[in-house]
N, C-alpha and C positions, 0 to 999 in steps of 0.2 A: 254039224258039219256043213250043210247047206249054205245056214246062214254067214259060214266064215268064207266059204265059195262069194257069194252076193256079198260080201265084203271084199273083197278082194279086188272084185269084177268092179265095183264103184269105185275102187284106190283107182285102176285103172281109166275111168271112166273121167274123176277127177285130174290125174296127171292129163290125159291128153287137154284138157280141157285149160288146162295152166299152159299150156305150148303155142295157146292163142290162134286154134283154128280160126280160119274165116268167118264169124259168125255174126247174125246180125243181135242186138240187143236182144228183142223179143226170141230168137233161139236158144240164147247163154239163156233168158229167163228160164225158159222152157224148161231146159235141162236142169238148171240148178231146182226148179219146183220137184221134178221127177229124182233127182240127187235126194230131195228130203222126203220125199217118200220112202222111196229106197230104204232111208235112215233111218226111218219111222219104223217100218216094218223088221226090220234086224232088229230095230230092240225089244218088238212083241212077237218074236221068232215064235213063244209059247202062246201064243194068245192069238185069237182069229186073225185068219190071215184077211187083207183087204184083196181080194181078187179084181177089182177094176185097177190094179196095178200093172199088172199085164196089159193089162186093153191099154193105158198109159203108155207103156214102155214099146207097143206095138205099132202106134198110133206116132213115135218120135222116129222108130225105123221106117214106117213108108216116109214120114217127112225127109231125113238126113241122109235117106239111099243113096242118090244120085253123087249128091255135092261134097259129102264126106264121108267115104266109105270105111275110116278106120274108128271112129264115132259107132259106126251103123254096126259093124261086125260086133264093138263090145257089148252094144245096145242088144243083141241078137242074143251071144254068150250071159246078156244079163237075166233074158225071157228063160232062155234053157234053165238057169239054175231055177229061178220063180217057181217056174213047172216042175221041177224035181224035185223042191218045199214044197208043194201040192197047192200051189198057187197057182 
């Protein structure tokens, strides 16, 4: 179940991301690096989780606070589920 939650949160993550927020190069990179982690880990749902994902995923909310806050809420929603797959 989690994992279909953090799937879900990323469909979201991805759609806004297609709507072509203001972003600079190196931000979209950012995000699509952390999008494949993301990926990464849903598919080894059974298998060790990578806990420096979270620090990742926390680490793009202080950045994207200010400037784009409907990025930063999903980015937030996406730490919540992490932490409830005990990540």
């Amino acid at each position: 179940m989690p994992a279909r939650e953090l799937q879900e949160k990323l469909d979201t993550l991805r759609e806004q991301l297609e709507q072509n927020p203001p972003l600079s190069l190196e931000e979209r990179d950012e995000l699509h690096k952390l999008m494949e982690q993301l990926d990464a880990q849903i598919k080894l749902e059974n298998t060790v989780p990578d806990t420096s994902l979270v620090d990742g995923v926390n680490l793009a909310v202080e950045r994207f606070d200010v400037e784009h806050p409907a990025l930063t809420q999903t980015l937030r929603n996406i730490v919540q589920t992490l932490q409830s797959m005990g990540i």
